[in-house]
C-alpha positions in Angstrom: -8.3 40.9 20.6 -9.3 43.2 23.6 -10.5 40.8 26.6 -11.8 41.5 29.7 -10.6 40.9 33.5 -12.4 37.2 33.2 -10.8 36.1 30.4 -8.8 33.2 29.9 -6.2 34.5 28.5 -5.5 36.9 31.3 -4.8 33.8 34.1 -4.0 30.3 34.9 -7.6 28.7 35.5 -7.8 26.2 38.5 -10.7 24.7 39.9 -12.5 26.6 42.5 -13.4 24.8 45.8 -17.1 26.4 45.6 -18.0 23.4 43.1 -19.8 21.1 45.1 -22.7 23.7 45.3 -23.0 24.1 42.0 -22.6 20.4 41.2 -25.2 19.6 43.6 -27.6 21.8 41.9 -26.8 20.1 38.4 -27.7 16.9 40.6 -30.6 17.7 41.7 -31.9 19.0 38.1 -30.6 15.7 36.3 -32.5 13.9 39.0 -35.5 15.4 38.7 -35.3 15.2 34.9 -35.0 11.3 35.3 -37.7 11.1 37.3 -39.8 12.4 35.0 -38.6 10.2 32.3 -39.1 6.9 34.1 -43.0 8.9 35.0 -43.1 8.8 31.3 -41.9 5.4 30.6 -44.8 4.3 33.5 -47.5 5.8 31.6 -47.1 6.2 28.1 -44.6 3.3 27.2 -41.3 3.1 25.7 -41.2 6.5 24.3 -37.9 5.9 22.3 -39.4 3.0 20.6 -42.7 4.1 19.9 -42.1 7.8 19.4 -45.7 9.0 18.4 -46.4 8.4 22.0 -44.7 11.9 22.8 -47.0 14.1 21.4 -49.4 13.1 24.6 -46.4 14.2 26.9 -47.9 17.1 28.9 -46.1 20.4 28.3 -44.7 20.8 31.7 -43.2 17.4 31.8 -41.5 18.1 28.5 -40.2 21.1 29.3 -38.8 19.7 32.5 -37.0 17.0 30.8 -35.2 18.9 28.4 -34.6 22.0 30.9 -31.3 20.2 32.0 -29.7 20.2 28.4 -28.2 24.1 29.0 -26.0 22.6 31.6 -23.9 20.7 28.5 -22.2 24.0 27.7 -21.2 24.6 31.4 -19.5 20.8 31.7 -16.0 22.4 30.5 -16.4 24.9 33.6 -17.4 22.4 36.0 -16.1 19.4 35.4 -11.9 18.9 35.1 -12.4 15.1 33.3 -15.3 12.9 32.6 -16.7 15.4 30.0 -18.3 12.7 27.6 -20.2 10.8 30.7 -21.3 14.0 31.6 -23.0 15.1 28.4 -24.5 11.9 28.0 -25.7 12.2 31.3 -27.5 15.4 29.9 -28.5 14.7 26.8 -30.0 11.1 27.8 -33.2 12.0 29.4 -34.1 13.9 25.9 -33.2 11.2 23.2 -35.0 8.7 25.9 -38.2 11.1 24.9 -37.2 11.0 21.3 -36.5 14.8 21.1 -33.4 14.3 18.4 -32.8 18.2 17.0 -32.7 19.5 21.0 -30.4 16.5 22.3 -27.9 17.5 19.3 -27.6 21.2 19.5 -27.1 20.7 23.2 -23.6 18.6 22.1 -23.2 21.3 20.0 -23.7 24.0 22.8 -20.6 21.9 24.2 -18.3 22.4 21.4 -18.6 25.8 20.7 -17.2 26.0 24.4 -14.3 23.8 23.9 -13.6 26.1 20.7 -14.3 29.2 22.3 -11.8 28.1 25.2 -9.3 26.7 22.7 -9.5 30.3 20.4 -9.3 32.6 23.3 -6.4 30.6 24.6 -4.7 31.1 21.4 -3.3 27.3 21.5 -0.4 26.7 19.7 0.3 22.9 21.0 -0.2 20.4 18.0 -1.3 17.5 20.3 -3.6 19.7 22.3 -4.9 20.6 18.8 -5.0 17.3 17.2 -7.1 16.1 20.4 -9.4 19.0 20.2 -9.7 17.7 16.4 -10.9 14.5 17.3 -12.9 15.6 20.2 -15.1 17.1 17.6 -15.1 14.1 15.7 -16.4 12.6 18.4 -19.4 14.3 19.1 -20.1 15.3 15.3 -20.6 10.9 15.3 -22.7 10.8 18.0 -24.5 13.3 16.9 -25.0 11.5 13.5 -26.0 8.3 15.8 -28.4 10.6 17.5 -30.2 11.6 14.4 -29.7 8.5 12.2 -31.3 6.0 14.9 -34.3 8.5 15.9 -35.3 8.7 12.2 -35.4 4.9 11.5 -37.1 4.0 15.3 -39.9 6.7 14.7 -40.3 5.1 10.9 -40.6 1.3 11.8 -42.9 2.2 15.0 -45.2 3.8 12.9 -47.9 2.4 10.9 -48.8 6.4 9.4 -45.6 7.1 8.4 -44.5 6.2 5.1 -41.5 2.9 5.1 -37.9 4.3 4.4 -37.8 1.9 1.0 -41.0 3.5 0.1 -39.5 6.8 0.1 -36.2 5.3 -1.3 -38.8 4.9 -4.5 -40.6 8.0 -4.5 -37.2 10.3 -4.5 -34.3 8.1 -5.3 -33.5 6.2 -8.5 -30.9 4.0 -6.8 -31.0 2.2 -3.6 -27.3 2.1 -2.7 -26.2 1.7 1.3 -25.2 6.0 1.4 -28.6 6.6 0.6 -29.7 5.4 3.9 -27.4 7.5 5.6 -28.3 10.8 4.0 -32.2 10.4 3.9 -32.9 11.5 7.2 -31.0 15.0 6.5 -32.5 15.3 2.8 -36.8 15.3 4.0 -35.5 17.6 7.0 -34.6 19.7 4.3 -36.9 18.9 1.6 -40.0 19.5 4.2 -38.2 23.3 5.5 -37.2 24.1 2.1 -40.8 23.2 0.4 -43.0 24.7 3.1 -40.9 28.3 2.8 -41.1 27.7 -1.3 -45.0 26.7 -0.6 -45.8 29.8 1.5 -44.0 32.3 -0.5 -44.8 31.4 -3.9 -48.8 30.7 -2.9 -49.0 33.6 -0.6 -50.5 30.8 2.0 -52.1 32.8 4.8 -52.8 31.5 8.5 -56.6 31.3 8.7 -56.6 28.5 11.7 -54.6 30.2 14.6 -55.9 33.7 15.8 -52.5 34.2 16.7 -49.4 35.1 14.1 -47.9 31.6 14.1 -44.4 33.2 15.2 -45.4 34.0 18.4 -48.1 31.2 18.5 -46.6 28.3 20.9 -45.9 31.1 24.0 -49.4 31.7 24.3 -50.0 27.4 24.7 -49.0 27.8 28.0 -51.7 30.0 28.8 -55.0 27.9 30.0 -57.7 26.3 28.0 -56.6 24.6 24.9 -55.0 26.0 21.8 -52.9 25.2 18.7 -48.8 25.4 18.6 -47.9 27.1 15.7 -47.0 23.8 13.7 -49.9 22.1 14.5 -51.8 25.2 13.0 -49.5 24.7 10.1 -50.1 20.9 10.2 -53.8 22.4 9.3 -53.3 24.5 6.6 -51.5 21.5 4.8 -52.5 18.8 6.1 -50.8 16.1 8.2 -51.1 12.3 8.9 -49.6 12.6 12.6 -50.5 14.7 15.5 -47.1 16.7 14.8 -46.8 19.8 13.3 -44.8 21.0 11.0 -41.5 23.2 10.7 -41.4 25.1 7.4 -37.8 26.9 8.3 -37.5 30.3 10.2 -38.1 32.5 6.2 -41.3 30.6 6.3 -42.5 31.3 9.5 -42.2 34.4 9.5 -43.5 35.2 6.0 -46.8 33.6 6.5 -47.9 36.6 8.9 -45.4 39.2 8.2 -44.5 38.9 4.6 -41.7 41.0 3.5 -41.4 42.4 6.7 -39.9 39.6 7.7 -36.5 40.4 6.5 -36.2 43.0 9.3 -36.0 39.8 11.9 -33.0 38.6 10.3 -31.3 41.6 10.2 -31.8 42.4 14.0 -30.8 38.8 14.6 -27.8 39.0 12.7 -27.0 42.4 15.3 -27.8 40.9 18.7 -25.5 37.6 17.4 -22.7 39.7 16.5 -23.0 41.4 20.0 -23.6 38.5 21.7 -20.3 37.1 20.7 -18.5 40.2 21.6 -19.5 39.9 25.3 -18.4 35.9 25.4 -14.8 36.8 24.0 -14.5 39.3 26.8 -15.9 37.5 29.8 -15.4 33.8 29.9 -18.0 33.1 32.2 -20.2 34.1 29.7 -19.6 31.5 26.7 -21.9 28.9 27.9 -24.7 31.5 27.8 -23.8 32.7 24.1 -23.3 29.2 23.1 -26.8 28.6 23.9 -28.6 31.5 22.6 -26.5 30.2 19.1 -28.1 26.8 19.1 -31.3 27.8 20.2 -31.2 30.3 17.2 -30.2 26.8 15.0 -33.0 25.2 16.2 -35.6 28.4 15.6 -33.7 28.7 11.6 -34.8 25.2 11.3 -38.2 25.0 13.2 -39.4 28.8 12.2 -41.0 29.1 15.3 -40.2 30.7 18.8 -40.9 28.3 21.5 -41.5 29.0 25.0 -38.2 26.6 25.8 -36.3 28.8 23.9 -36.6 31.5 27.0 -36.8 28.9 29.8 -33.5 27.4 28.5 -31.9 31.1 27.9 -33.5 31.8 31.9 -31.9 28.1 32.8 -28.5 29.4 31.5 -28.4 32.6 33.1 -29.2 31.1 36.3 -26.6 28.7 36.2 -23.9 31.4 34.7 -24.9 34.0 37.7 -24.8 30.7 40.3 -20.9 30.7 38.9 -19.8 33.8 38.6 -21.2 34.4 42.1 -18.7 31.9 43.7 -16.2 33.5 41.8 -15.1 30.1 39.4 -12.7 32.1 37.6 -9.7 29.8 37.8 -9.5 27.0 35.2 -7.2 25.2 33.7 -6.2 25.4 30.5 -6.6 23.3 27.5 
């Protein structure tokens, strides 16, 4: 494996003693994103509880909130212990708002650190590897928990939304106890996977936005009011909440570009593949490609590109130039 002069495998890392700049920083964001939280909390309610009260959230405010998850992948370069307070720390202000999918693949972010770290360190330790393993664990639970509760608080705080045992009867023929635990995965699924199957088989065409529904949410933060690209597809099928819908990134895509669309994938597949190159040859750089993975998770799954998906990318190369400026090359290893 060919590795550049940053790598970890080329020196002992050791904590730097330009930190408590960059810590302060991270401070100062989490605080700000807290603040806005209790804000919310003051004028809209218990979000987390009744979770149909974040669709009035003003854009700004959202955005600000959920800015600080990019500094999860940058805890394992920052932080020598204390890494689980630390994420929660992160990820806290966005499950307070109910924003499940984002909170998750911020943990995620996280992990593919730890195993970027671990593979470029070549580890060969058993117990460093067994405790890698069940770091992993870990965090694949909590983000279970993280998905699992938001699914059943958002369906008992709603009187629009169908009841779990109602769906139970529409799509299940038994009612055992591991049906409860894989129904929030399966109408994730079932709602991508039939909106792509809807739009492709019925040729659906977007006659409510002016804008291709791809691109459609960058222009919302433009003045004067308009549509986010799942709100517009909320319209062509019809919806009982304010939400829109996410019909998978195939879907997306196809409903303005058709078979065009397979030309995204391929340049995505290109720009990931060099993406990766660039992380295994400068360490500093992992938390960066770690995030421009999830955030290409979450636009798979939602099928849209989001303004948030540039802000976090802009977040994350601030916070990666902030580093590498002070020169943070020395870490210890795992």
């Amino acid at each position: 494996m060919l590795l550049g002069k940053d790598s970890i495998a080329d020196k002992e890392f050791r904590f730097g003693g330009n930190l408590k700049f960059v810590k302060f920083g991270i401070s100062l964001h989490l605080a700000i994103a807290y603040l806005f939280v209790v804000y919310i909390y003051i004028t809209k309610g218990i979000v987390l509880i009744n979770q149909n009260a974040r669709f009035g959230i003003p854009t700004g405010v959202e955005y600000a909130v959920k800015s600080v998850l990019p500094i999860a992948a940058f805890i394992p370069f920052l932080f020598k212990k204390n890494h689980v307070p630390m994420i929660l720390l992160v990820v806290l202000p966005s499950i307070l708002l109910g924003y499940r999918g984002t909170s998750v693949l911020a943990l995620v972010s996280y992990v593919i650190c730890i195993w970027y770290i671990a593979t470029l360190n070549n580890m060969k330790i058993k117990a460093a590897k067994r405790s890698k393993k069940y770091l992993y664990i870990f965090f694949g639970i909590i983000c279970f928990i993280i998905v699992f509760s938001g699914f059943y608080l958002r369906r008992t705080s709603s009187s629009e939304l169908a009841a779990v045992d109602v769906i139970l009867d529409l799509y299940f023929d038994y009612n055992d106890w591991w049906v409860y635990l894989i129904i929030p995965f399966y109408l994730g699924f079932k709602e991508t996977i039939g909106l792509t199957n809807t739009i492709i088989t019925s040729d659906t065409e977007n006659n409510i936005n002016e804008h291709t529904l791809f691109f459609a949410d960058l222009f919302t933060v433009l003045p004067g009011e308009r549509l986010a690209a799942g709100q517009s597809l909320g319209k062509i099928f019809g919806t009982v909440e304010d939400g829109g819908l996410t019909p998978g990134l195939l879907g997306g895509l196809y409903i303005d570009y058709g078979i065009l669309s397979f030309i995204f994938f391929f340049i995505s597949g290109i720009s990931l593949r060099f993406i990766s190159k660039i992380a295994y040859r400068n360490i500093l750089f992992v938390p960066v490609a770690s995030l421009i993975i999830t955030q290409f998770i979450h636009l798979f799954h939602r099928g849209f590109l989001k303004p948030e998906y540039i802000t976090s990318l802009m977040i994350a190369l601030f916070y990666y130039l902030l580093i590498n400026k002070f020169k943070i090359l020395n870490y210890e290893k795992y």
